[in-house]
C-alpha positions in Angstrom: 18.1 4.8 -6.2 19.3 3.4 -9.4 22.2 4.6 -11.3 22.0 4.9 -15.0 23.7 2.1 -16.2 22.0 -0.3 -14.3 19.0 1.0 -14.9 19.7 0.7 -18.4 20.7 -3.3 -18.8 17.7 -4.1 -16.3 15.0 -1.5 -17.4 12.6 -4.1 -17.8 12.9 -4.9 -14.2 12.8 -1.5 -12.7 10.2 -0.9 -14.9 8.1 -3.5 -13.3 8.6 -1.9 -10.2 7.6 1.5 -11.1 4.0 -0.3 -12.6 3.9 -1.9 -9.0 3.4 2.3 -7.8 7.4 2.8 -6.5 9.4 5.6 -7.8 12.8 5.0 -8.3 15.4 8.0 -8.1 17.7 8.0 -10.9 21.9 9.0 -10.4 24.5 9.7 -12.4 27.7 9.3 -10.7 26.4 9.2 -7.6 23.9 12.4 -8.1 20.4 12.3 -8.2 19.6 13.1 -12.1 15.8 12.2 -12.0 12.7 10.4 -10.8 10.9 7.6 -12.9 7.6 6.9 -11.1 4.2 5.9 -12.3 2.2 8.3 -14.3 -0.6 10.5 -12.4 -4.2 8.7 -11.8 -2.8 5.4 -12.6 -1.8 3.6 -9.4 -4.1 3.6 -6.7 -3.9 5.3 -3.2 -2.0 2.5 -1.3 0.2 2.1 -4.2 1.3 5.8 -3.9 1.7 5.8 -0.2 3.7 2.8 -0.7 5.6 4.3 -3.1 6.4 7.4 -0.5 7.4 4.7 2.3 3.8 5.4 4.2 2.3 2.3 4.0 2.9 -1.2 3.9 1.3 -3.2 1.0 -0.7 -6.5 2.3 1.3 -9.5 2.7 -1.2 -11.3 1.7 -5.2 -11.2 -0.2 -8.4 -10.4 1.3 -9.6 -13.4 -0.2 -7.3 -15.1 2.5 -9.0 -14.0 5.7 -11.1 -15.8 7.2 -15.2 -15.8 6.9 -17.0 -13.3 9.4 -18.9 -15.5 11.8 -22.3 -14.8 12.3 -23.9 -14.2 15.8 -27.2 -14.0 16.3 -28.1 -11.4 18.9 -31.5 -11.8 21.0 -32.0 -8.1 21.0 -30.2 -5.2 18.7 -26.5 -4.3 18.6 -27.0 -0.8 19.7 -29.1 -1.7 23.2 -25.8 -4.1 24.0 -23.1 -1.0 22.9 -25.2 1.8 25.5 -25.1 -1.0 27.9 -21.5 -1.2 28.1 -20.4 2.6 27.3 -22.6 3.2 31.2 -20.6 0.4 32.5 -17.6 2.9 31.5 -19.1 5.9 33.1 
């Protein structure tokens, strides 16, 4: 929430977040007046459902995980995954 005359001498900031995908409730003394959020079809799906407090954006890039390894397997994947789904049964 952001009341109008804040969001008036700092528009440039709250502005910034509303690009970022949040929507920002707007008051006027004290009531809820109106709701400045991105427009339709231009922030992704994470972005909105960070914007609606259901996700969590990444702390952090893809480009900072590690490598996969690579594991050479003497027979295929699927043999090894029946193998240990009857070791279940």
């Amino acid at each position: 929430m952001v009341g109008v005359r804040e969001l008036r001498q700092n528009l440039s900031v709250y502005l910034a977040r509303v690009k970022k995908g949040e929507a920002l409730t707007v008051t006027e003394h004290g009531a809820a007046v109106a709701i400045l959020r991105p427009l339709a079809g231009t922030s992704s799906v994470l972005d909105r459902l960070v914007a609606e407090g259901r996700a969590t954006a990444p702390s952090r890039s893809s480009r900072d995980l590690p490598r996969p390894l690579k594991v050479n397997l003497d027979r295929p994947l699927s043999g090894i995954l029946d193998e240990m789904r009857d070791e279940r049964l």
